[in-house]
C-alpha positions in Angstrom: 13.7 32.9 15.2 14.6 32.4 18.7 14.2 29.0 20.4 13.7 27.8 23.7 12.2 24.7 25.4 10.7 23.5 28.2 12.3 20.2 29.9 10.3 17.0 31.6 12.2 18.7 34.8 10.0 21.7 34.1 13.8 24.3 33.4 13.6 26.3 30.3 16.8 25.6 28.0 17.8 28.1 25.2 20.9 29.3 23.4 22.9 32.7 23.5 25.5 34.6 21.9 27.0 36.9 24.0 29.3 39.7 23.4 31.8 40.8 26.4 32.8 44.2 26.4 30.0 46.0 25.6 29.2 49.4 27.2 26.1 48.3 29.1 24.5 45.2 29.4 21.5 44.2 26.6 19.4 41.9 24.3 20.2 42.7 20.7 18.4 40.3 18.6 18.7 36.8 17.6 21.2 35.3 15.7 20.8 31.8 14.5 18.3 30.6 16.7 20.2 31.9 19.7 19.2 35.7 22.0 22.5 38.1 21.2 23.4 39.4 24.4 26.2 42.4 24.9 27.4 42.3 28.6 29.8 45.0 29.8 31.9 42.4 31.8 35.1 41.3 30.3 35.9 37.4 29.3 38.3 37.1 31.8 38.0 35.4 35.4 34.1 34.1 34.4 33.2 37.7 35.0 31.0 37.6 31.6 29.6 34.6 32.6 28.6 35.8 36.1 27.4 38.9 34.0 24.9 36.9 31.5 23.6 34.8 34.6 22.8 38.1 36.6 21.4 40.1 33.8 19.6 36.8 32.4 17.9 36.5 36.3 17.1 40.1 36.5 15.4 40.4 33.3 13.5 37.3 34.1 12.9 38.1 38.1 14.3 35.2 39.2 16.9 34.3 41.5 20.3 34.2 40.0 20.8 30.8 41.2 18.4 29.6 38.9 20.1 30.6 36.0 23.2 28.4 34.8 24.9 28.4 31.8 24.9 24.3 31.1 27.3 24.2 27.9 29.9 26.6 26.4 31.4 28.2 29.4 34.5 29.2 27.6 33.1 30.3 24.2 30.6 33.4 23.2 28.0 30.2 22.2 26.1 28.9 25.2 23.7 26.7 25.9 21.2 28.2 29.3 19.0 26.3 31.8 16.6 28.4 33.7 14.5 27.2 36.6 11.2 28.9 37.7 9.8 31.0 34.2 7.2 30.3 32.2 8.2 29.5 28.7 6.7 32.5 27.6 8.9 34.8 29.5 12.0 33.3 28.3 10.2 33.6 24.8 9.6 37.1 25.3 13.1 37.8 25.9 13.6 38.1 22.2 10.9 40.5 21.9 12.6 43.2 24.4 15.6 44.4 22.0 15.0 47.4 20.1 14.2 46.7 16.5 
């Protein structure tokens, strides 16, 4: 079951998984608690980083400065704060992959 909450700051803080290298970028389940996310950017240079932060904003409609990736920069387990969404989008995020 995916999890995600809402902090006293009013930012959204969840976990993801992601998977560099993929051939496009998408939301493939939950895994652990955590969204499984498959970006096509490659682990070097931050690019797959950049890549979850842009996909993460655009599937949410919100600015990609709002997204940052608050712990596990350098490994596929991270820790996201979003500003602006309703917990309920960031909830829904899980419901988007196909089943």
């Amino acid at each position: 079951m995916f999890e995600a909450k809402r902090t006293p700051a009013g930012t959204v803080i969840f976990s993801v998984r992601v998977s560099p290298r993929a051939r496009e970028n998408s939301i493939t389940g939950v895994v652990s608690g955590a969204l499984r996310i498959r970006v096509a950017a490659p682990p070097a240079e931050d690019r797959a980083n950049e890549a979850l932060c842009e996909f993460l904003a655009e599937r949410l409609n919100i600015p990609q400065a709002a997204v940052k990736i608050i712990r596990g920069r350098h490994g596929r387990l991270k820790q996201v704060e979003v500003r602006g969404p309703a917990l309920d989008a960031v909830l829904g995020l899980s419901r988007t992959f196909p089943p």
